[in-house]
C-alpha positions as CSV (number, residue, x, y, z in Angstrom):
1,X,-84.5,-70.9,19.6
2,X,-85.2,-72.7,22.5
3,X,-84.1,-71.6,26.0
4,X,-83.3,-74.2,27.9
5,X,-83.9,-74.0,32.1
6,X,-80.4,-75.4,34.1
7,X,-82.4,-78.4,34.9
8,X,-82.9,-79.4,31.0
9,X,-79.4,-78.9,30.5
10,X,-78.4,-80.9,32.7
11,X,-80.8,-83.7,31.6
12,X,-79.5,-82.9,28.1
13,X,-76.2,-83.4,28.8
14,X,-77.0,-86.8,30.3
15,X,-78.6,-88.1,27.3
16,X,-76.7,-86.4,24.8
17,X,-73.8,-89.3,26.8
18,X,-76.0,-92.2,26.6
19,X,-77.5,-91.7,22.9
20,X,-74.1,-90.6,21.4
21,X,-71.8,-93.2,23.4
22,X,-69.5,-90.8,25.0
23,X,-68.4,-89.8,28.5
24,X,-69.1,-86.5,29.9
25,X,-65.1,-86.3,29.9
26,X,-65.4,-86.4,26.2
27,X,-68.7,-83.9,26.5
28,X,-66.0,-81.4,28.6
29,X,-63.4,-82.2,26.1
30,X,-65.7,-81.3,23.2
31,X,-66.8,-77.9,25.2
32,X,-63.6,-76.5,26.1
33,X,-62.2,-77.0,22.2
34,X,-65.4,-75.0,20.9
35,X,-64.4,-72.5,23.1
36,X,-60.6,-72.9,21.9
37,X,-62.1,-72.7,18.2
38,X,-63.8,-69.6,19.1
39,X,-60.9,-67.9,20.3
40,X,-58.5,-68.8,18.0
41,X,-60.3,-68.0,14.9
42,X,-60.0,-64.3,16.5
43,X,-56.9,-64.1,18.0
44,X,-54.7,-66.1,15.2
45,X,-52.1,-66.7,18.0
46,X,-51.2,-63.0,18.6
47,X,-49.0,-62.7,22.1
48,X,-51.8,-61.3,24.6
49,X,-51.5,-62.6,28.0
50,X,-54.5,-65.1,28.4
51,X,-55.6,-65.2,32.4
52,X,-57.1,-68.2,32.7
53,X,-59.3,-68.8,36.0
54,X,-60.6,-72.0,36.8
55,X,-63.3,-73.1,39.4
56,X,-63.3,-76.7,41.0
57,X,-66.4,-78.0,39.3
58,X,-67.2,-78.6,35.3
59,X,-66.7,-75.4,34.3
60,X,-63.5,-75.5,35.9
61,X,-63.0,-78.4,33.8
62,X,-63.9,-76.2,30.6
63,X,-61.5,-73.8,31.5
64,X,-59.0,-76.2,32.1
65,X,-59.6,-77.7,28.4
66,X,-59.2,-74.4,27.2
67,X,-56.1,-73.6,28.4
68,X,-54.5,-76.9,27.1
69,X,-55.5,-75.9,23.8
70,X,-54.3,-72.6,23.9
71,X,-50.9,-73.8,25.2
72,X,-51.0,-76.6,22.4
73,X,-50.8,-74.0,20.1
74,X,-47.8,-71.2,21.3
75,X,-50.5,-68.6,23.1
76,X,-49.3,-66.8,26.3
77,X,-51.4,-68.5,29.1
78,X,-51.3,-68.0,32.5
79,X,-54.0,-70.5,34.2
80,X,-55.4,-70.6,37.5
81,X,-57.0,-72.9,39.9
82,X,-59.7,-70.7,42.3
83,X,-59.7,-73.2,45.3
84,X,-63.1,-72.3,46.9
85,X,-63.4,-75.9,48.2
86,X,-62.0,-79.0,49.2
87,X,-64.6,-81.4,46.3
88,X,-64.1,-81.7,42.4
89,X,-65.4,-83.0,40.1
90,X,-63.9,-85.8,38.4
91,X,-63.9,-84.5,35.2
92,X,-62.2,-80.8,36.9
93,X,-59.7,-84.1,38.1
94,X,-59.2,-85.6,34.7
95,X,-57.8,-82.2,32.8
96,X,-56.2,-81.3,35.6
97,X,-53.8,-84.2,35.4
98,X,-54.0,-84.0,31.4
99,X,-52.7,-80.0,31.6
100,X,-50.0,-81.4,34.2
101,X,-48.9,-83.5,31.9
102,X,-48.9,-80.5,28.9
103,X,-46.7,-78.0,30.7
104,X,-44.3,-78.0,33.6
105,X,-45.9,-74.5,34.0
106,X,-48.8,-76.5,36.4
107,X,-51.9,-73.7,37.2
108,X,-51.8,-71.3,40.2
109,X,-53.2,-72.2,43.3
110,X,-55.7,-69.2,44.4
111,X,-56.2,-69.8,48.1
112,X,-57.0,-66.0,49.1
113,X,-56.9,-62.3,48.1
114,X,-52.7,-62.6,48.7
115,X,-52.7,-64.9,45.3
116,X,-54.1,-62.7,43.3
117,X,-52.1,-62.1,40.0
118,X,-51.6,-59.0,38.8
119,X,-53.3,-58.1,35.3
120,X,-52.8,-55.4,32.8
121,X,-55.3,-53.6,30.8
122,X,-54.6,-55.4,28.1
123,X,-54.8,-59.0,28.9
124,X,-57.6,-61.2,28.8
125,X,-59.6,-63.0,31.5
126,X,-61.0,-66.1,30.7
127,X,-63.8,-66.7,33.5
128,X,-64.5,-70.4,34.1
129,X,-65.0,-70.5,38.2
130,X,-68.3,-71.1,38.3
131,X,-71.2,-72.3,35.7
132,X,-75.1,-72.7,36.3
133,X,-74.6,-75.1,39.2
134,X,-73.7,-72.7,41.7
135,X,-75.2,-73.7,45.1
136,X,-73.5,-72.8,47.9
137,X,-72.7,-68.9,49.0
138,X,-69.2,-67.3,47.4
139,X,-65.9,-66.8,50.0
140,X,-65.7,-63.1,50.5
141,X,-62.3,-63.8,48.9
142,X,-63.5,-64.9,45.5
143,X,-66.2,-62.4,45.5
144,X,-62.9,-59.8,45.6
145,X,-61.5,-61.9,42.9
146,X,-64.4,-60.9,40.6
147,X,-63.6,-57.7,41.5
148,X,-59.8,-57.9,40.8
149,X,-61.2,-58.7,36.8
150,X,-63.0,-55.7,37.2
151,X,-60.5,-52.8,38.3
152,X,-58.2,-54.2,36.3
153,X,-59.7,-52.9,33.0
154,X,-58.9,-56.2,31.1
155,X,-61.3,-57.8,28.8
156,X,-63.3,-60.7,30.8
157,X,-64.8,-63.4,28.7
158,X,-67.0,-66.0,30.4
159,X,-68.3,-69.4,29.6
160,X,-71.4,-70.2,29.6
161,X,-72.4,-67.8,32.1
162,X,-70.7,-65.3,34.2
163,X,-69.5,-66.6,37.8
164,X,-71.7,-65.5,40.5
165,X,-74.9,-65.2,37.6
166,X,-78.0,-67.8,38.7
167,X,-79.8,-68.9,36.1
168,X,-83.3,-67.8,37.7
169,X,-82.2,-65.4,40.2
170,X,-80.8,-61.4,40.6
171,X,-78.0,-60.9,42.1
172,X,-78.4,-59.1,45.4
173,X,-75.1,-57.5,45.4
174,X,-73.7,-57.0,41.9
175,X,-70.1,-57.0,43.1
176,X,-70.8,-61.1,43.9
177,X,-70.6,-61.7,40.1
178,X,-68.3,-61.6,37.0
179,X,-68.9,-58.6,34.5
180,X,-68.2,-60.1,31.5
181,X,-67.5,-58.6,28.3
182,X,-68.5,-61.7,26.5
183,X,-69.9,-64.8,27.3
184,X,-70.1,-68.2,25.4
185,X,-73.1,-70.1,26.3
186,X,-73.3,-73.6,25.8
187,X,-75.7,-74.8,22.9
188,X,-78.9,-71.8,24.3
189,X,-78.4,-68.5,25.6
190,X,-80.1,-67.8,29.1
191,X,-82.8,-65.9,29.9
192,X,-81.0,-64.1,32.5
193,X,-79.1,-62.8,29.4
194,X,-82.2,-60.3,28.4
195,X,-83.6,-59.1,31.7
196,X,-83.2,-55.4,32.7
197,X,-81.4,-56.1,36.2
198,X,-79.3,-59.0,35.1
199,X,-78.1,-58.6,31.5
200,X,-75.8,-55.9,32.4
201,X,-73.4,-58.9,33.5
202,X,-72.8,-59.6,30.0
203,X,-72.5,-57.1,27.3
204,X,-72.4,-59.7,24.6
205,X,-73.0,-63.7,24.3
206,X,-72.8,-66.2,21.5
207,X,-73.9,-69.3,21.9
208,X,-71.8,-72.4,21.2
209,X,-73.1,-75.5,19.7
210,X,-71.4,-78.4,22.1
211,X,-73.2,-81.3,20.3
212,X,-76.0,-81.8,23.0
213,X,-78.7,-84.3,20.9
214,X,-80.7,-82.8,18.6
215,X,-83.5,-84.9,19.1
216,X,-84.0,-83.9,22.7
217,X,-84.1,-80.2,22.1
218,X,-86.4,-80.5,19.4
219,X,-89.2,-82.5,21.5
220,X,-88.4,-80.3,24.5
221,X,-90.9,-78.3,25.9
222,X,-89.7,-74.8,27.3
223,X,-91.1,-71.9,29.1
224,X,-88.9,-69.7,27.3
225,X,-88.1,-68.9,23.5
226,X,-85.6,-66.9,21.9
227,X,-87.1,-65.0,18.6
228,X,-85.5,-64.0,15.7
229,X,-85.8,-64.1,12.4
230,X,-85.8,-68.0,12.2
231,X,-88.7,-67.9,14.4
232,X,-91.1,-65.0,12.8
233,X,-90.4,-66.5,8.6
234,X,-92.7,-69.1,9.4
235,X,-95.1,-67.2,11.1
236,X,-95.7,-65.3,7.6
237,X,-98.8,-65.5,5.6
238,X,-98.5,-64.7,1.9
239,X,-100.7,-62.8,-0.2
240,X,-103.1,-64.3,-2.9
241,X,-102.6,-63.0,-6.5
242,X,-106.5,-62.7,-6.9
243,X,-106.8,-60.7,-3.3
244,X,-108.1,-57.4,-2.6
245,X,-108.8,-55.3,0.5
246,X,-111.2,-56.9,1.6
247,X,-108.8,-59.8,2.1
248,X,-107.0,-58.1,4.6
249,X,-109.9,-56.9,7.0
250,X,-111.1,-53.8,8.5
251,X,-108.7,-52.3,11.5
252,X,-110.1,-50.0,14.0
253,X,-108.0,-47.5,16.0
254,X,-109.9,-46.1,19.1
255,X,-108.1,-43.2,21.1
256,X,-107.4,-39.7,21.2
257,X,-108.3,-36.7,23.3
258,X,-107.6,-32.9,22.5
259,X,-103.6,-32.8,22.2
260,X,-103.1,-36.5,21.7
261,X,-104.6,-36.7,18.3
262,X,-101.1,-37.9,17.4
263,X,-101.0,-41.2,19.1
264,X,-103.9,-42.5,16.8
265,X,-102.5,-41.2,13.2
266,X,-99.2,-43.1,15.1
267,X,-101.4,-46.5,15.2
268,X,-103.5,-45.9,12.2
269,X,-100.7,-45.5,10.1
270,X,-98.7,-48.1,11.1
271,X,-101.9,-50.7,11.1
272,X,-101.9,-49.9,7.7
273,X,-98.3,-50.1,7.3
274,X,-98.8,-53.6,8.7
275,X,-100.7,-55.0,5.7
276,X,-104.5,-53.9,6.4
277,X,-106.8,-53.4,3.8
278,X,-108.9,-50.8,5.5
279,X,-108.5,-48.4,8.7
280,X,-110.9,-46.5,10.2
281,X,-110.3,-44.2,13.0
282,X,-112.2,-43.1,16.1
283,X,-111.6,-40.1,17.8
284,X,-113.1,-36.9,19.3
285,X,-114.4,-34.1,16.9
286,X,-110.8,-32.1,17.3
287,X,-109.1,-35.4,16.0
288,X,-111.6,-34.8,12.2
289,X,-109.2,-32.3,10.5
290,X,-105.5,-33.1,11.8
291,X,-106.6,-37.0,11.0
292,X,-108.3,-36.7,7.4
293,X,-105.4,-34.2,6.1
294,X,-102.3,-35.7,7.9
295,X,-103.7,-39.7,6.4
296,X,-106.2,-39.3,3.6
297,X,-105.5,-43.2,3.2
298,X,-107.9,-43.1,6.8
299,X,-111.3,-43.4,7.3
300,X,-112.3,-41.4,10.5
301,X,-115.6,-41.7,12.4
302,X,-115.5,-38.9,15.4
303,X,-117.2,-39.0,18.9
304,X,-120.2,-36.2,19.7
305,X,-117.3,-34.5,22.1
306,X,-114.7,-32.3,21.2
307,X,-111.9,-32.7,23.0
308,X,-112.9,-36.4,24.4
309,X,-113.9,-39.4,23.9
310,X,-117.7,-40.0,25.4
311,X,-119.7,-42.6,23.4
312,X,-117.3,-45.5,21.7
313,X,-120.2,-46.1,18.9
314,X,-119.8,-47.0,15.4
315,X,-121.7,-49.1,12.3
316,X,-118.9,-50.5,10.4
317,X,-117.8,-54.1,11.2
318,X,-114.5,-54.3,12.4
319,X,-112.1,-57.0,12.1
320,X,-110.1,-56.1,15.1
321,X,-109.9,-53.2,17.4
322,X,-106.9,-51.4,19.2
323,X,-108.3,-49.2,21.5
324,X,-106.4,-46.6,24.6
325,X,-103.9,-44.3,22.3
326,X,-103.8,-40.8,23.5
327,X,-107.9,-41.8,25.1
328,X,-107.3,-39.8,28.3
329,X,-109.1,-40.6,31.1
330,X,-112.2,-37.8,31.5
331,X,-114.5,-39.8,33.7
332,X,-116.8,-39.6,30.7
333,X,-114.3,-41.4,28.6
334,X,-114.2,-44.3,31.8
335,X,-117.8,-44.5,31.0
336,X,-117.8,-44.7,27.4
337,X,-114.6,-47.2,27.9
338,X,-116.5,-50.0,30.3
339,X,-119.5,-49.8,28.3
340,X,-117.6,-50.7,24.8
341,X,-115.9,-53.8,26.8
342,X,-119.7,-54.9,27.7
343,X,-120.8,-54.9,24.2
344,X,-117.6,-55.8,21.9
345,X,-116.9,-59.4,20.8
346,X,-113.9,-58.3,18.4
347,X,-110.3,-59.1,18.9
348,X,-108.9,-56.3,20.9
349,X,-105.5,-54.6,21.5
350,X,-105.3,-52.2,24.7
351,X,-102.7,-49.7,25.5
352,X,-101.8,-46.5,27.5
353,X,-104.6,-45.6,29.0
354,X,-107.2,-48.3,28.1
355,X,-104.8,-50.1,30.5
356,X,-104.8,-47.9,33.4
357,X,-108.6,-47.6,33.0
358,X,-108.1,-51.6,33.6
359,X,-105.6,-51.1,36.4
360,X,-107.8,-48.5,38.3
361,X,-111.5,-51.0,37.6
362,X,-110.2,-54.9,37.7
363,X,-113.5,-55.9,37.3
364,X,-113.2,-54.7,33.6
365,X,-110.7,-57.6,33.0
366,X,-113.2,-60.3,33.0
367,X,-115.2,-58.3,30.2
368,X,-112.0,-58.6,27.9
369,X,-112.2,-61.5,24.6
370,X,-110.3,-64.5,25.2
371,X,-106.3,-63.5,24.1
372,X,-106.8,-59.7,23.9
373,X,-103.7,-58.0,24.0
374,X,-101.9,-55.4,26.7
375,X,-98.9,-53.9,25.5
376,X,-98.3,-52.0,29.0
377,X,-94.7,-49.8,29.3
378,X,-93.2,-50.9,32.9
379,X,-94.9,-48.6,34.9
380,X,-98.8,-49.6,33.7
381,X,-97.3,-53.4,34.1
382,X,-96.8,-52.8,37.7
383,X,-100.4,-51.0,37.8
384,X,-101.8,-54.0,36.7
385,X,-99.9,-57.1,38.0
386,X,-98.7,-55.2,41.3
387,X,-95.2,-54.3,42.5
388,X,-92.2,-56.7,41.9
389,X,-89.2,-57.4,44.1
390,X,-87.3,-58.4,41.0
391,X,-87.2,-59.2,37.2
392,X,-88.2,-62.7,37.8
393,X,-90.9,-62.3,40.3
394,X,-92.1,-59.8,37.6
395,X,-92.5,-62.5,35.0
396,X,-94.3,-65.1,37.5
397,X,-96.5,-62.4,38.1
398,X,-97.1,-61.2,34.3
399,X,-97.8,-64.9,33.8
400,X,-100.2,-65.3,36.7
401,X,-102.1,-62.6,35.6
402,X,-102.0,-63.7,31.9
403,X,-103.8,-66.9,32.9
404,X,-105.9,-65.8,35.5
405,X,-107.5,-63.9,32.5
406,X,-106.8,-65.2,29.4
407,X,-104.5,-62.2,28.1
408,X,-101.3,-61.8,26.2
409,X,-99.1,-59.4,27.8
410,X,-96.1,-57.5,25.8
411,X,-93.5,-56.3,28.5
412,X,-92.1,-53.6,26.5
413,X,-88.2,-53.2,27.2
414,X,-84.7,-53.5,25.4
415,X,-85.6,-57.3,24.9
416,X,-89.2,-57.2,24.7
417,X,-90.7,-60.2,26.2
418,X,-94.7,-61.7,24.8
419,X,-96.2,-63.7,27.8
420,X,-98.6,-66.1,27.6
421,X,-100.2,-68.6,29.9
422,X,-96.9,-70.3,31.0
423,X,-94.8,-69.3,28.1
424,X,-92.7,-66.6,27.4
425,X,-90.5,-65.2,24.3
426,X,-87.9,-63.0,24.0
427,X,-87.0,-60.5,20.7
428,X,-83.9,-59.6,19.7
429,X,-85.0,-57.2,17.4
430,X,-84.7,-53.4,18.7
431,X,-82.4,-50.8,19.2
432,X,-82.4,-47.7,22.0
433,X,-83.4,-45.6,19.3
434,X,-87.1,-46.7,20.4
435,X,-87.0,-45.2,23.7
436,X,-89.0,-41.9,22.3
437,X,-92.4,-40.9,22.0
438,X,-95.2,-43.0,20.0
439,X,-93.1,-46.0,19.2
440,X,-95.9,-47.8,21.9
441,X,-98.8,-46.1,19.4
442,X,-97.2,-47.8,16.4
443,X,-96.6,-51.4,18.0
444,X,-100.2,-51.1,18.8
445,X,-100.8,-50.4,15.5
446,X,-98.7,-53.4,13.8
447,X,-100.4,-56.0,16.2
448,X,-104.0,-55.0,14.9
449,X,-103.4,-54.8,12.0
450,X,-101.6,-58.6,11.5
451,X,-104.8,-59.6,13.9
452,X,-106.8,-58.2,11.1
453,X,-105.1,-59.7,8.9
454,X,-105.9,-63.1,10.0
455,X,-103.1,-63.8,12.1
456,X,-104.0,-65.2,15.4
457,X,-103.3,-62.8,18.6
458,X,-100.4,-64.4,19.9
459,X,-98.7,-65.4,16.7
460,X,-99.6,-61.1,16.1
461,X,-97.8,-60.3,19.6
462,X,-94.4,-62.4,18.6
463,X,-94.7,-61.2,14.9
464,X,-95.7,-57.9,15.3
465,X,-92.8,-57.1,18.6
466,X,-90.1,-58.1,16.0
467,X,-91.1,-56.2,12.5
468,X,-91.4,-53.0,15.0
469,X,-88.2,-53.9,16.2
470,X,-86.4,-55.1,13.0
471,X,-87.9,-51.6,11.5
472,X,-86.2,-49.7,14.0
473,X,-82.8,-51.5,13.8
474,X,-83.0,-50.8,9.6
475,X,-83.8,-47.2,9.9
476,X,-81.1,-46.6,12.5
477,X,-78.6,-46.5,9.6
478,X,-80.0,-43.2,8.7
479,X,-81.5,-41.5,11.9
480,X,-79.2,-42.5,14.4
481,X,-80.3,-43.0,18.2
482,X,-81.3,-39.2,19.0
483,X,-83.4,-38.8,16.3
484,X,-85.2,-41.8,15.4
485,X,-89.1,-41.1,15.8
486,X,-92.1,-43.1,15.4
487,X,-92.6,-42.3,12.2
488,X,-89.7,-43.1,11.3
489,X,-90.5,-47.0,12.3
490,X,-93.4,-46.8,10.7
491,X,-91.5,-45.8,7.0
492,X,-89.4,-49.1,8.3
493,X,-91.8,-51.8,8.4
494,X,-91.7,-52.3,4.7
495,X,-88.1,-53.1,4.5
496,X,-88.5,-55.4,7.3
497,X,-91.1,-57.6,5.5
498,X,-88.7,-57.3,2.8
499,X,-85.5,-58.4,5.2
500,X,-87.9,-61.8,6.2
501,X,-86.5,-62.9,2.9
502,X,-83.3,-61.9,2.6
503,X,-80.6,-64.8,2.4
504,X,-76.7,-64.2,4.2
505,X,-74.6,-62.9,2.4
506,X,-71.9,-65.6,1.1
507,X,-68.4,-65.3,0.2
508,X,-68.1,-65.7,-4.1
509,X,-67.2,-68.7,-4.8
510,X,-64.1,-67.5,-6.7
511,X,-62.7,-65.4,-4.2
512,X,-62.6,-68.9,-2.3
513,X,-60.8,-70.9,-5.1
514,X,-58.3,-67.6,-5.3
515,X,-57.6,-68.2,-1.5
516,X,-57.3,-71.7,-1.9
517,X,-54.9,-71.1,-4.8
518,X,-52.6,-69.0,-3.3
């Protein structure tokens, strides 16, 4: 799914006008009854007090729809008007006279902190003061407004995005902007929906299909992408009846260092797991025995050192490498590390600290193949791209750096994001359940392994991020949070190859004719 940026919206609700013959009127008329849809497919007309508040501008005039709707139809609406200016929009003007002419109940002037209403726990809030077109600073006094939804404990549902929320900004005080419970986006979700600092303003979305022209979001060309499931079937390459393991390719795991032996069965196994026909290990002489009993499916070349790594040399041909697991960083293994980047041509994967041995020598970056991979946690992000002063300027900076060298970067988080040159995509696969030791080893893992497979690095990066997190979500019905482990995602990437195929479930077709019977 595409994510669109405010400005494409705004250019696709201008042609989605012109091409389908329509005012924008119609457009906000269209909007607000998806939203009405939406709500009263839940609620069935049960007597909760509905608080509607209502800005000034378009989303104002969504709110406003809304509550003529929801009037229409017998629900307990109380709707406001948050007068933050003396300009409207005309359309905020045109269903403000049509909801005049609906009830002799007209909506509540909110002038200042004195109007407030008061609302219960169990009400809701419908949030429709401002939309993605904010532009001007927020009156102290509707900044205590969004604070009113707050304290009062009711449930706040916003549309399209929460008031006070910039498309492509933080928030510097977080009591400037709606929390919302729920929001209902308009046709795309926004990014600011999956970054760390801003995605706390909405615990869930949906998004809403409004109608804007089909033909205009499918030629569109976005910086950011949404992926799911959709996304990653396509992306699948299926298996020959006459293939073998040498089909697959050869998979090399490069880590390890006395106690950390752990990180490369992690990777090995789950490059394996991934589809691989063959995996070879390389490790220091301690890794030999833990490795060749704990994985006999494992081939395991080891390094003249015991407890280190000290001379990254092998004869097998590898079809792609993932290299930093558990390495360490004995000055010996530095070596050893900057000479390998000298000589290797293969496809690479780095993490842990194969990229702080980058961070710490920059110069090393140059020596890297066109689209290797860094799968840096936040903390090795920052060693690498520098500090951030926000979530944003953290993804200009990631994308800098990915084309100042030609890399992909995986920003590893609740909504793991794949940057490219200017391109970035967003999984929604993954559960806190991750947040434990060696799930990084094992997403290493996945990604060489599809690269070995034949897929090509980035299409491996957007694949590979959403099997590991697709795994995780599937085993979760049995471990839990607490006491999911990294293994545990590696048993799980079988059943999420398996779930790429798996159709909806639909209701029987006779239950239907029963209920239509009845």
């Amino acid at each position: 799914m595409k994510i669109l940026s405010k400005e494409q919206i705004y250019e696709g609700d201008k042609l989605t006008a012109q091409r389908q013959n329509i005012s924008s009127t119609e457009l906000m008329e269209r909007a607000g009854t998806q939203i009405f849809n939406w709500i009263h497919m839940r609620m069935q007309g049960a007597p909760v007090p509905i608080h509607v508040f209502c800005g000034i501008g378009n989303n104002g005039g969504d709110g406003l729809v809304l509550a003529r709707h929801l009037i229409n139809h017998g629900y307990n609406v109380y709707t406001y008007v948050v007068n933050y200016s003396d300009k409207r929009s005309k359309d905020f003007l045109i269903n403000y006279d049509r909801i005049k002419q609906t009830t002799k109940e007209w909506p509540t002037l909110l002038t200042s902190e004195k109007d407030f209403p008061s609302i219960t726990p169990e009400a809701i809030i419908v949030d429709a003061v401002f939309g993605i077109g904010l532009n001007r600073p927020i009156d102290d006094w509707v900044k205590h407004l969004f604070q009113h939804f707050r304290a009062s404990k009711a449930f706040t549902l916003s549309i399209d995005i929460p008031s006070g929320l910039l498309t492509d900004k933080v928030p510097e005080n977080e009591n400037d902007v709606v929390w919302a419970g729920f929001t209902l986006s308009f046709q795309t979700p926004k990014l600011v929906f999956f970054l760390p600092q801003t995605s706390k303003y909405t615990v869930q979305w949906e998004v809403l299909d409004i109608g804007i022209d089909l033909e205009y979001i499918y030629n569109l060309n976005t910086e950011t992408e949404l992926i799911g499931k959709q996304e990653v079937l396509p992306l699948y390459q299926p298996r020959e009846k006459f293939s073998h393991k040498g089909s697959f390719g050869h998979a090399l795991i490069i880590g390890g260092s006395y106690g950390k032996i752990g990180a490369v069965n992690l990777a090995s196994r789950a490059a394996l797991s991934s589809g691989v026909g063959l995996v070879t290990a390389f490790v220091p002489k301690c890794g030999y025995v833990p490795l060749q009993s704990s994985f006999p499916e494992a081939m395991v070349i080891t390094d003249k050192e015991e407890e280190f790594i000290s001379d990254i040399s092998f004869e097998i041909e590898p079809t792609a490498i993932g290299i930093g697991v558990g390495i360490g960083a004995h000055d010996k293994t530095v070596t050893a590390f900057e000479a390998f980047l000298k000589a290797n041509t293969k496809p690479l994967v780095i993490d842990a600290d194969g990229l702080n041995i980058l961070s710490k020598k920059k110069a090393l970056l140059k020596l890297l193949p066109e689209q290797t991979v860094l799968t840096p946690h936040p903390k090795e992000l920052e060693r690498l791209v520098g500090t951030w002063k926000d979530d944003f300027d953290k993804l200009e900076k990631t994308k800098a750096f990915s084309k100042k060298y030609n890399v992909i970067i995986i920003i590893k988080g609740a909504n793991t994001i794949t940057v490219f040159q200017d391109k970035y995509y967003v999984n929604t696969t993954g559960n806190p359940g991750l947040a434990t030791a060696g799930t990084g080893d094992v997403l290493t893992g996945v990604i060489t392994g599809l690269i070995t497979q034949g897929y090509q690095p980035l299409v491996a990066s957007i694949f590979g991020v959403y099997l590991h997190g697709k795994s995780a979500d599937i085993i979760l019905q049995d471990y839990g949070y607490q006491s999911l482990i990294a293994s545990h995602v590696i048993e799980g990437l079988g059943e999420a190859y398996i779930d790429l195929f798996k159709q909806p479930e639909q209701p029987q077709q006779a239950e239907n004719e029963e209920d239509q019977n009845a």
